[in-house]
LUMMI-946153 format. One line per 5 residues: number of its first residue (from 1); their letters; for each residue x, y, z of C-alpha. Coordinates in nm, 3 decimals, always signed. Example, Ala and Ser with C-alpha at 12.3 -4.5 7.8 and 13.67 -1.06 7.14 Angstrom:
# residues 2
1> AS> +1.230:-0.450:+0.780; +1.367:-0.106:+0.714
# end
This chain:
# residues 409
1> XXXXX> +8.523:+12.541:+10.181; +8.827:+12.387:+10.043; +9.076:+12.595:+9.836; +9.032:+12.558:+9.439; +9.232:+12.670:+9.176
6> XXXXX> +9.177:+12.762:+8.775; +9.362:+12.918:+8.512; +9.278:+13.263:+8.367; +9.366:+13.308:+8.044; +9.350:+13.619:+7.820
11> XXXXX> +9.309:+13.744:+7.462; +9.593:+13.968:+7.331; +9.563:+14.258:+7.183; +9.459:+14.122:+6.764; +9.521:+13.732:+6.855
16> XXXXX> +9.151:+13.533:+6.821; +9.258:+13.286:+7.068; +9.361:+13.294:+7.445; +9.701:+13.198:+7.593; +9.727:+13.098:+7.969
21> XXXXX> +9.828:+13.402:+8.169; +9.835:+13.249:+8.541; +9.656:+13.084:+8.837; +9.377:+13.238:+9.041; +9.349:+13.061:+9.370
26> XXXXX> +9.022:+13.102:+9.594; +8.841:+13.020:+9.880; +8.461:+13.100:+9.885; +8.450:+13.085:+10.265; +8.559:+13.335:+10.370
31> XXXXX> +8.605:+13.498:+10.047; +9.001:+13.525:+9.929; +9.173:+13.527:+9.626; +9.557:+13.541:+9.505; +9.673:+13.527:+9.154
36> XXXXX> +10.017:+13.436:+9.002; +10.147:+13.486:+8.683; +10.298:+13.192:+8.492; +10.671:+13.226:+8.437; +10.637:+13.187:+8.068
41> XXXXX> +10.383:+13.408:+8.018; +10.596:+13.703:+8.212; +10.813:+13.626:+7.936; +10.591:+13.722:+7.616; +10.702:+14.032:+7.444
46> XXXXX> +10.319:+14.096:+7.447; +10.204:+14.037:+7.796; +9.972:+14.286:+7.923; +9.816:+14.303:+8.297; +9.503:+14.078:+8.339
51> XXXXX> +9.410:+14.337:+8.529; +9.599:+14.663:+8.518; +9.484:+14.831:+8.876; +9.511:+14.530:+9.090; +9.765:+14.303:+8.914
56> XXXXX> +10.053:+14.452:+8.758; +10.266:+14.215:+8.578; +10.541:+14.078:+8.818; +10.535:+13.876:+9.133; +10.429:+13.884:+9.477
61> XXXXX> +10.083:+14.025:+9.382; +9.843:+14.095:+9.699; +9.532:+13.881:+9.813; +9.209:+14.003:+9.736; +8.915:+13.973:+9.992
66> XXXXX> +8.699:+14.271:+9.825; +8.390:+14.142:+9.661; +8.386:+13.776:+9.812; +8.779:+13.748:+9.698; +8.737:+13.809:+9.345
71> XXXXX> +8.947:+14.118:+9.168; +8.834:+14.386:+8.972; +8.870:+14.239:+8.618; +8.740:+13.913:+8.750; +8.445:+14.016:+8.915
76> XXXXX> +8.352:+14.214:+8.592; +8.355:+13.933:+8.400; +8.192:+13.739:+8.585; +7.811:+13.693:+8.535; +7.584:+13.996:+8.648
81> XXXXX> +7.254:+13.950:+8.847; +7.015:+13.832:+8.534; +7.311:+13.611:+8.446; +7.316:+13.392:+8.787; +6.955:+13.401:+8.767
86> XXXXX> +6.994:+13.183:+8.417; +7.256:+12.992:+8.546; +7.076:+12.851:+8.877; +6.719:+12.829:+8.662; +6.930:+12.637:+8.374
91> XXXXX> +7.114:+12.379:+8.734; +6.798:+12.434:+8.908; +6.953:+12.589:+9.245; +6.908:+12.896:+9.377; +7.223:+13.146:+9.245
96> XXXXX> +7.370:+13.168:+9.637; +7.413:+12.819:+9.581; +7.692:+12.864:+9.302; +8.009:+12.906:+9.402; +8.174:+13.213:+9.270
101> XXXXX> +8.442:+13.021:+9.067; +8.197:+12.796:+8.930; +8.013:+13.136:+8.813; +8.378:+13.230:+8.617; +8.428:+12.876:+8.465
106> XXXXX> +8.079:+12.874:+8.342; +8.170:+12.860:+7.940; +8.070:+13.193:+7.808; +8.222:+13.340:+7.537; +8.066:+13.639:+7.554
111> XXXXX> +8.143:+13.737:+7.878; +8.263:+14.085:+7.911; +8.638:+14.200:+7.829; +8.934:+14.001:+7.719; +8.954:+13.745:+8.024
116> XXXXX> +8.840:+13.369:+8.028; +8.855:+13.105:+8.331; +8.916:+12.746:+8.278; +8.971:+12.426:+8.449; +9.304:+12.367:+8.327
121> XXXXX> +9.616:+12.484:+8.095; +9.442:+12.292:+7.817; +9.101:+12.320:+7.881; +8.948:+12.372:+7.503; +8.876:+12.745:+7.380
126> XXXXX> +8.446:+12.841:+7.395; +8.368:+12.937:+7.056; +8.170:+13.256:+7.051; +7.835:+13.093:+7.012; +7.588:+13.395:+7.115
131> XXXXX> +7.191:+13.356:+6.943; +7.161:+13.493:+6.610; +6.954:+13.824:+6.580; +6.701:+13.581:+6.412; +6.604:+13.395:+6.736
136> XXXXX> +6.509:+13.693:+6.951; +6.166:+13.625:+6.967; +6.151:+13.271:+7.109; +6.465:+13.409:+7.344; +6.206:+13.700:+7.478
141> XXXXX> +5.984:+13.437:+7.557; +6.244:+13.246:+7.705; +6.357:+13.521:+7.928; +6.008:+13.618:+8.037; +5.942:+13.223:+8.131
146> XXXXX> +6.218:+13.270:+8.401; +6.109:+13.592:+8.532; +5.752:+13.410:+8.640; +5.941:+13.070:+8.739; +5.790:+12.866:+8.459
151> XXXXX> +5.998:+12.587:+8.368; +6.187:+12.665:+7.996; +6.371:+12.405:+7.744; +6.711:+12.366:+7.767; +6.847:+12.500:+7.487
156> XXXXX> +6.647:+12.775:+7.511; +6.819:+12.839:+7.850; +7.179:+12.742:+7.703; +7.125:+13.084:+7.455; +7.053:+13.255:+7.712
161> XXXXX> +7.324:+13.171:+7.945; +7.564:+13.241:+7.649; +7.463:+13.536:+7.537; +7.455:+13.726:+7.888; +7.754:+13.852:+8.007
166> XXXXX> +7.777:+14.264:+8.112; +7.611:+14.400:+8.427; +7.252:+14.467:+8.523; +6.924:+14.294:+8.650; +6.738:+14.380:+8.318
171> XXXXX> +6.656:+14.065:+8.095; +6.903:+14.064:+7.870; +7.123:+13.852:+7.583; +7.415:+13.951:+7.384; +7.348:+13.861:+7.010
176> XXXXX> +7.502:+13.839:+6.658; +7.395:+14.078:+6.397; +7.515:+14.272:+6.136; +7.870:+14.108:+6.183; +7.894:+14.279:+6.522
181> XXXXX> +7.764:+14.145:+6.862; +7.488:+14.377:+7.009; +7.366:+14.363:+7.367; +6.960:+14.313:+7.339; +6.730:+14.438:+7.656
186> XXXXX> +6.412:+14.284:+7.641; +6.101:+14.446:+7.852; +6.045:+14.295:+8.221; +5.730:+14.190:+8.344; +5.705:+14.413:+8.602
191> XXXXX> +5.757:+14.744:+8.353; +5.472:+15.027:+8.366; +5.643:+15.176:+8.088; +5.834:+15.123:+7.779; +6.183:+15.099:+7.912
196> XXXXX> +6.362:+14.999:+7.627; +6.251:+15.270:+7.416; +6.302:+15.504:+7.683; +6.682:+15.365:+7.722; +6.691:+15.407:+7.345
201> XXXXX> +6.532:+15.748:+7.393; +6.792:+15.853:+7.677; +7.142:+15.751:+7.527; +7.068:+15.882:+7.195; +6.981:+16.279:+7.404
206> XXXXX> +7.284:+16.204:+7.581; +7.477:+16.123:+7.270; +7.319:+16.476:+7.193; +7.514:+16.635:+7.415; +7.848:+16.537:+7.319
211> XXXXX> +7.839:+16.195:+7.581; +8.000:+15.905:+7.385; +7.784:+15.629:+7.322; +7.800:+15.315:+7.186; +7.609:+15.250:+6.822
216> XXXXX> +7.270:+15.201:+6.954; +6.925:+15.076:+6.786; +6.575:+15.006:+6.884; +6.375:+14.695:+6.729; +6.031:+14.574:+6.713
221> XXXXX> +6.001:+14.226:+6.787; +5.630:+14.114:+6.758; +5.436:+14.359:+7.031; +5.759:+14.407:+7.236; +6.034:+14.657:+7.172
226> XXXXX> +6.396:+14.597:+7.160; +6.687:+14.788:+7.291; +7.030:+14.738:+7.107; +7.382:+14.834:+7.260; +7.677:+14.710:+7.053
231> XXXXX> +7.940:+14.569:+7.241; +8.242:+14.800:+7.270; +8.490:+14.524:+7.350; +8.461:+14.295:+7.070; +8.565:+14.384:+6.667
236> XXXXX> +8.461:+14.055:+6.433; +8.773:+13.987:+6.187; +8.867:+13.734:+5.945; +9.067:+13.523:+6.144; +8.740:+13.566:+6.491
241> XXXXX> +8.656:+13.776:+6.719; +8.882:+14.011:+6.895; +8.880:+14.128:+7.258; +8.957:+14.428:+7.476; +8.956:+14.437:+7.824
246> XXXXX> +8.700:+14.593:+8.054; +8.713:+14.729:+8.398; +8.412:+14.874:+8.589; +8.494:+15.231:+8.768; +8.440:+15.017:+9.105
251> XXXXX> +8.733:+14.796:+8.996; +8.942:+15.098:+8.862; +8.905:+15.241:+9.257; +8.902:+14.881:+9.373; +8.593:+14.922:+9.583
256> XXXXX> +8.392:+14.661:+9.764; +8.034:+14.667:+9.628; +7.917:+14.730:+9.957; +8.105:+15.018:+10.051; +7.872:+15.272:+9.942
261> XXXXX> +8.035:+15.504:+10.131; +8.346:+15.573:+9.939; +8.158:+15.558:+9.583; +8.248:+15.947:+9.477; +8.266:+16.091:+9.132
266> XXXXX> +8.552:+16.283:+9.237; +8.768:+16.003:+9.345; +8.694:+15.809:+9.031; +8.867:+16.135:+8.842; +9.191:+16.130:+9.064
271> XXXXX> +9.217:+15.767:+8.984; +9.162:+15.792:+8.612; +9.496:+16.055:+8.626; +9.717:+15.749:+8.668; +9.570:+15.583:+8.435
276> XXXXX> +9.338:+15.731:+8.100; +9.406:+16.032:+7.916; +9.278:+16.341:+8.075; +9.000:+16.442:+7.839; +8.818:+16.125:+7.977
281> XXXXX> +8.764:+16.322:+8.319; +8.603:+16.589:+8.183; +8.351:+16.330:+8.004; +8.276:+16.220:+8.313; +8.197:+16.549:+8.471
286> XXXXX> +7.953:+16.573:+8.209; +7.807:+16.238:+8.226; +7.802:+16.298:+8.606; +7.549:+16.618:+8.516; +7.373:+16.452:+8.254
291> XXXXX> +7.302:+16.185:+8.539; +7.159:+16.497:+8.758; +6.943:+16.650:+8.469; +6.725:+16.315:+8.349; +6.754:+16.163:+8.704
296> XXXXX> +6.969:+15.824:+8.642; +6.994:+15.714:+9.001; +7.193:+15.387:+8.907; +7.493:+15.548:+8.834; +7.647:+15.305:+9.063
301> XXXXX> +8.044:+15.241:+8.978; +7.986:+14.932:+8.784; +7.757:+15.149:+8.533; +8.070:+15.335:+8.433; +8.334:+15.124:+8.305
306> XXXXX> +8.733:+15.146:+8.106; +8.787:+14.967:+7.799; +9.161:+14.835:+7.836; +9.352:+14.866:+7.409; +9.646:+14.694:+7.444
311> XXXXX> +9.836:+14.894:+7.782; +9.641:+15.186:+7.714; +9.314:+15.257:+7.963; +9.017:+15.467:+7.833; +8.667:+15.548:+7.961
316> XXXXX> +8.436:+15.343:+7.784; +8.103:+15.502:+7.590; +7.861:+15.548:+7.840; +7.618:+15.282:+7.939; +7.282:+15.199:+8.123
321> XXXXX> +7.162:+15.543:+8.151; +6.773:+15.580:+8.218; +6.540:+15.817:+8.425; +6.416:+15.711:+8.772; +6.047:+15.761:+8.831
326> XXXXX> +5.967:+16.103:+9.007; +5.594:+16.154:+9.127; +5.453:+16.512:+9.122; +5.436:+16.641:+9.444; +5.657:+16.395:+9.643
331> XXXXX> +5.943:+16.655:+9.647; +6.212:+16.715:+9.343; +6.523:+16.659:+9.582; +6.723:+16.319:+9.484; +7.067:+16.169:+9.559
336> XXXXX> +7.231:+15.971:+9.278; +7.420:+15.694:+9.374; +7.799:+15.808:+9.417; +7.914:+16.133:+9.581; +7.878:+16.458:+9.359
341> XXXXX> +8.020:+16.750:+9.554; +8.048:+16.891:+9.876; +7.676:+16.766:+9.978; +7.750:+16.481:+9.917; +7.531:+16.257:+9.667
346> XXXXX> +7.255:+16.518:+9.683; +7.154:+16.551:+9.308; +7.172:+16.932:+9.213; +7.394:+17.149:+8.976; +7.526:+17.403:+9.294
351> XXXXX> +7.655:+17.050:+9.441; +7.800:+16.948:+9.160; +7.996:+17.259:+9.078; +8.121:+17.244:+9.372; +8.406:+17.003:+9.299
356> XXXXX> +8.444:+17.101:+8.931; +8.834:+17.131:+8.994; +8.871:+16.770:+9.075; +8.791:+16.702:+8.703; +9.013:+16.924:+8.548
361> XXXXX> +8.722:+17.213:+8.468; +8.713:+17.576:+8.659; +8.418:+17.702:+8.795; +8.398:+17.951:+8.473; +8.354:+17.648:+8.217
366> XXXXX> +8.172:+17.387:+8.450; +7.917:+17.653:+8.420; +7.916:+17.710:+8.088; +7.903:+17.347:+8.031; +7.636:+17.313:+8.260
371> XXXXX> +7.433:+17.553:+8.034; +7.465:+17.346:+7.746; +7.403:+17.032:+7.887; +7.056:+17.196:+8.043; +7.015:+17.341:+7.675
376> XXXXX> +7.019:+17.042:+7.513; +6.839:+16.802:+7.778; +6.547:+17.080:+7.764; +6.420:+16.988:+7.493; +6.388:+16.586:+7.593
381> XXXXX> +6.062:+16.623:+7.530; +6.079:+16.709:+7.148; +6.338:+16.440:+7.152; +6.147:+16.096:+7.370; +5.893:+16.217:+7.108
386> XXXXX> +6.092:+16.147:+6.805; +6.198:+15.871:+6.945; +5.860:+15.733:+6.961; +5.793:+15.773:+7.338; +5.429:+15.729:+7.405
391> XXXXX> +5.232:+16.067:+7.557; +5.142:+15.892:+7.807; +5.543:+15.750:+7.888; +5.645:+16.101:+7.858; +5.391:+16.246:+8.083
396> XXXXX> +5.506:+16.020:+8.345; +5.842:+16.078:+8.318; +5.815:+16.451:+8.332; +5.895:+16.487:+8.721; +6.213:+16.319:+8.626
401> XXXXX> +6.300:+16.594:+8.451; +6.212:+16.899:+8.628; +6.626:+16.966:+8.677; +6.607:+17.113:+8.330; +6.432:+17.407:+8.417
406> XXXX> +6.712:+17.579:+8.666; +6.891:+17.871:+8.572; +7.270:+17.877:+8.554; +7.373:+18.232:+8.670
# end
């Protein structure tokens, strides 16, 4: 495929509108990228990194074939899986038919972080246009038309399209409400259970046990509960929105998403020594072992994410965290989905003590930690309860939890 090239522009640290930052060239076949930055934005007093891990301001900046030839900060903001899947239904192609630039220079001004794509140095700014908290209930129904292929009106799929823009497969929309933007999960057709209550039900133990979360909420729309996430990366002002940057943990280690292989908790915590302030790797140890104790097996690297203030790099509030289903009687042994310890990704607290140095904690306090976290996470049933978890919801997810009984010696 021929060689095309767009301009990536980015949103300052307290400035509402973008400047031009440089050129990202690409080639979809066989999946390279290079980026340049312009001279005169090298020149502002201001001018951060578009992306502070695999573009450092200056010249002579690698290629990029990871990830079909997209870099770290580009691929995150860059549509997940439930947004291609409202793209393609809203052109009526299949998603592997769009090209991975025209995925960036779809207008969406709600797409994750502090980066936009454009056509051209004066291609016109996308006004943050996301659904108002008011329209949720014909959106649900607009999201659940696409999950069954039925066809859907336009501008029904138009709020979709810009209201989606952080990672996952769940149906989802950003939206505007109490002058903050909120990220709304709707349930999928396929759910047994009450997943966004149980998301609700999960971040708010974790948040419990001293894990940083984002403000989050749970709604009632009609029959169908809501879950609510607001966004991180976005502050409303007088003058518009404001931005900060987001990188995923795979672009922080710049991973390919299909190298599996190397995704390790451990690594993630050298990396964020160069970069975030150390107290962050502890966090992550503990998110790491509240992962273990409710069984999140998509803790993939994309699940854990940076928010970028200004030139400083922070781990984000956690994110995404929900219990995969255990059966009774299948066996309580699980691997999450990065590396935890010397076993590997096998999912148990000896394994993840084992590596406690890497993040900064000695084998004394990992296990005192430990204890708390299997304290607190004990009593999830008390908790999913309060939450309004039905019995029956609860019941099923009680294999899940069956970590929370070990002993700590």
């Amino acid at each position: 495929m021929a060689e095309r090239k767009i301009i990536v522009f980015i949103y300052l640290p307290g400035e509402t509108t973008a400047v031009p930052a440089g050129i990202f060239t690409h080639e979809d076949d066989p999946g390279i990228g290079a980026f340049a930055y312009g001279r005169r934005y090298l020149e502002r007093e201001n001018a951060l990194a578009v992306d502070p891990v695999a573009l450092p301001l200056g010249s002579n900046l690698p290629e990029v074939t990871n990830n079909l030839g997209l870099y770290g900060a580009f691929r995150d903001a860059s549509p997940d899986y439930w947004g291609r899947l409202v793209m393609a239904t809203e052109a009526q192609t299949p998603p592997e038919a769009i090209s991975e630039i025209d995925f960036l220079l779809a207008a969406n001004a709600t797409r994750v972080g502090n980066l936009d794509f454009r056509p051209s140095p004066v291609a016109p700014e996308t006004l943050i246009g996301p659904p108002h908290f008011n329209r949720l209930a014909e959106i649900i129904e607009a999201a659940g038309s696409i999950e069954s292929g039925e066809a859907i009106e336009r501008h029904l799929l138009q709020l979709l399209r810009q209201g989606t823009s952080v990672g996952g497969a769940r149906p989802k929309c950003t939206v505007e409400w109490e002058d903050a933007l909120w990220i709304a999960k709707f349930p999928a057709r396929e759910d047994t259970l009450n997943m966004p209550r149980i998301e609700y039900a999960t971040m708010t133990l974790a948040r419990r046990c001293g894990i940083c979360i984002p403000d989050v909420r749970i709604i009632n729309i009609g029959e169908k509960d809501i879950f609510l996430s607001r966004r991180f990366d976005r502050e409303k002002t007088k003058e518009g929105w404001t931005r900060k940057g987001f990188l995923s943990a795979l672009s922080l280690m710049q991973w390919d998403e299909r190298d599996r292989l190397r995704w390790d908790y451990a690594a993630i915590g050298d990396q964020m020594r160069r970069f975030t302030p150390a107290a962050g790797i502890e966090e992550l140890f503990s998110r790491m072992i509240f992962n273990i104790l409710v069984r999140n097996t998509d803790d993939h690297p994309r699940n854990h994410g940076f928010v970028i203030d200004g030139p400083d790099l922070s781990l984000s509030p956690a994110y995404d965290i929900v219990p995969s289903l255990s059966r009774t009687g299948i066996g309580t042994d699980f691997r999450l989905a990065m590396s935890v310890g010397n076993q590997g990704r096998e999912a148990n607290i000896e394994n993840a003590l084992s590596r406690c140095s890497r993040f900064g904690v000695s084998p004394a306090t990992g296990k005192k930690m430990v204890r708390k976290l299997v304290e607190t996470v004990g009593t999830w049933r008390d908790h999913f309860e309060e939450c309004g978890v039905s019995g029956n919801d609860i019941d099923l997810l009680a294999p899940s939890f069956e970590n929370t009984t070990i002993k700590i010696i």
